[in-house]
N, C-alpha and C positions, 0 to 999 in steps of 0.2 A: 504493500500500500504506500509504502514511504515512497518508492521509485516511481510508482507514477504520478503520485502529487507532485515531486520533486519533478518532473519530465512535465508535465500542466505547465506550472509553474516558469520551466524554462522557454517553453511555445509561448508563453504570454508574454515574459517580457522580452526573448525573438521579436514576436506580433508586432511589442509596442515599439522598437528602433523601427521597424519600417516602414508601419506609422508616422513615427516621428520624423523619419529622412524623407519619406513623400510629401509633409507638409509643407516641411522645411522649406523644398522646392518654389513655391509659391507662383504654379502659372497658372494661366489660361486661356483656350483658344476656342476662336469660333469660326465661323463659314460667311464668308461677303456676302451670304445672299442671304442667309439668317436675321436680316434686320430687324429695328424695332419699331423702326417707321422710317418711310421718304418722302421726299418733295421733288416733283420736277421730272421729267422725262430726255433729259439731258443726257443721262446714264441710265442704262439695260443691264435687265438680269441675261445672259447669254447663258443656254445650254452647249456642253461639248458635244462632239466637235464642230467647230467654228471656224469657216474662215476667216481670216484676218489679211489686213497689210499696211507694213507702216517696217520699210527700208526691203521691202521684199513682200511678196504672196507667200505665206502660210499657213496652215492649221494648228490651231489648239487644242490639240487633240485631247486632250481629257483634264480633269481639274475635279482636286478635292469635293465629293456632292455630287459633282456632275453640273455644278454651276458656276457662274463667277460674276463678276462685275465690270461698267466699264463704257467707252464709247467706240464705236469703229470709228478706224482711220476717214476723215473728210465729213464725220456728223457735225461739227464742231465743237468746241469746251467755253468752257467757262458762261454756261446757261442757269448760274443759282440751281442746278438741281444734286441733291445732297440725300444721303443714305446715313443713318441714326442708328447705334450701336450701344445698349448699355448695359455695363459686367460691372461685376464683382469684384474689389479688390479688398482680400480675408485681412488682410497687415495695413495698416501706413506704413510709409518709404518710397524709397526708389523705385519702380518699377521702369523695364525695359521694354517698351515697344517694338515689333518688326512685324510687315507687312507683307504677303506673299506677292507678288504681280511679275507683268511684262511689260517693258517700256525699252523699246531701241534708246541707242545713246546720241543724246543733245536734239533730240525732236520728240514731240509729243508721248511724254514719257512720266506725266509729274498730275499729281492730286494737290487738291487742297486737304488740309485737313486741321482738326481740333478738338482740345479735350476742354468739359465739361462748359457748354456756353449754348445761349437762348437757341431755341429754333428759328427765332426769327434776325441771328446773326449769322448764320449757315449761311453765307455767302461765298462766291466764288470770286474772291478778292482777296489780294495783296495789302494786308492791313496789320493790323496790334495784334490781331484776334487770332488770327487765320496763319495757317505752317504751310509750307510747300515742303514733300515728299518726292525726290526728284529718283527715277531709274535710270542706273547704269547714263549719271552725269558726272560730267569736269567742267560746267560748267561755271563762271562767277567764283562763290565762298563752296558752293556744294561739291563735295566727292563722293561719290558715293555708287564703284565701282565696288560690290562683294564678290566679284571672281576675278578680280583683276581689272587693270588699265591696259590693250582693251581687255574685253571678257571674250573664253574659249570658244572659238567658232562653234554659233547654235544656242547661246543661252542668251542670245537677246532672246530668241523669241521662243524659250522656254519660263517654266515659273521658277523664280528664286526668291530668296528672301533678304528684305531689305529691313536694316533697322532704322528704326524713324528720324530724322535731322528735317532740318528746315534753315532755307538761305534768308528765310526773312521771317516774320511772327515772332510771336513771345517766346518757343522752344529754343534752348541754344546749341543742341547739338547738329552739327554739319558731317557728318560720319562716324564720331568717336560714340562710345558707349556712354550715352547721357540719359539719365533717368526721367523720367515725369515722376514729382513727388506729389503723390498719391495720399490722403486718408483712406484709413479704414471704410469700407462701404459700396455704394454703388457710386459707377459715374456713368458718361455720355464719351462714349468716341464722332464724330461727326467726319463724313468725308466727302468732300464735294467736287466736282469735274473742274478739271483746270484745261486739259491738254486732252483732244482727241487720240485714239490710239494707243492706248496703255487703257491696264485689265486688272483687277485687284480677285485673287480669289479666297484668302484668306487672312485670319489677326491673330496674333500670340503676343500673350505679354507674360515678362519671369521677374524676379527677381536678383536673379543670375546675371552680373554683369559681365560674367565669363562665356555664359550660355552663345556658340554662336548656330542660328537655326540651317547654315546651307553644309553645315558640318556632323550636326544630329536633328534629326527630324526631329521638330516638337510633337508636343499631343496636341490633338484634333479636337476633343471638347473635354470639356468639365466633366470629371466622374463625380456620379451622382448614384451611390449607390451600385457602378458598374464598372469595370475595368476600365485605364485609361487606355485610348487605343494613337496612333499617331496618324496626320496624314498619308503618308508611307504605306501604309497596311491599309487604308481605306481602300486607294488606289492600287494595291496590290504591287506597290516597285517603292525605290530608293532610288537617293541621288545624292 
């Protein structure tokens, strides 16, 4: 009797380090298309596969869901229409933002975006309020090359992940690992069309300032009661 209470006892506090090293983690991620509300028709829910073009004709051939976000090349951008996003963050502190999409380099490549601000300031403008999120750019203050300056022939117009900077707005980071300081609670992500031709398909945010997402897949949603599973394994490949 002593050995199995003694063996109980060792599974539970086992249990509770990975427990406690899961929490510790502190992320979470959701799907572009998962919104909580939009304004505007500016930017479309796209199913894969997609034609596209914007530095060449291509297909997007498939994407976490099976959906994504975004404008074709020649709709135009920067139409006030903005898609609303709002999570959970279990701590205050730092939290790291990065953003899955495709956007060729130095043309229409870049969102607006913003944390936690009115619906009726969701505008597609260069202002106080408002961040630009630029892909696979050199251009101005922004760098913001994750596979290199250029990047390996074909990942422009595949999905990679970018962590969030901005060349203008209140956010100060321009490529380095800069945090959004975060309260405990819910907030508002807000993203809005800047640039025709760039495609968002998904958000993760960690507390990990080491975390880099084109190196390990993040997880794909909030476990709630269910195993966390990763983009990766949605889609059935890695990269």
């Amino acid at each position: 009797m002593r050995r199995i209470t003694f063996f109980t006892l060792a599974s539970v506090v086992a249990l509770s380090l990975i427990v406690c090293t899961a929490d510790a983690q502190h992320q979470r991620g959701w799907e572009a298309e998962n919104y909580t509300d939009r304004s505007g028709d500016g930017m479309q829910i796209f199913n894969s596969p997609h034609s596209a073009s914007n530095g060449g004709e291509y297909t997007i051939s498939d994407a976490s869901g099976g959906a994504f976000i975004g404008s074709d090349n020649g709709a135009g951008g920067s139409s006030n229409s903005w898609f609303k996003y709002a999570f959970n963050a279990p701590v205050a502190g730092g939290w790291y933002l990065w953003l899955k999409g495709i956007g060729p380099p130095n043309s229409d490549n870049s969102f607006f975006w913003a944390i936690d601000i009115a619906d009726e300031d969701a505008a597609s403008a260069d202002n106080d309020q408002i961040n630009i999120i630029d892909f696979n750019e050199a251009a101005g203050s922004s760098q913001n090359f994750p596979l290199g300056n250029p990047p390996p022939e074909g990942a422009i117009h595949d999905w990679m992940w970018f962590r969030a900077g901005s060349r203008s707005g209140p956010f100060s980071g321009v490529g380095d690992a800069t945090p959004l300081e975060l309260s405990a609670g819910t907030h508002t992500l807000h993203i809005m069309d800047r640039e025709d031709g760039a495609y968002l398909d998904a958000f993760y945010i960690t507390t990990d300032a080491n975390f880099n997402a084109n190196e390990t897949e993040p997880i794909a949603v909030e476990s709630q009661g269910k195993l966390a599973t990763t983009w990766a394994n949605l889609k059935g490949k890695t990269y």
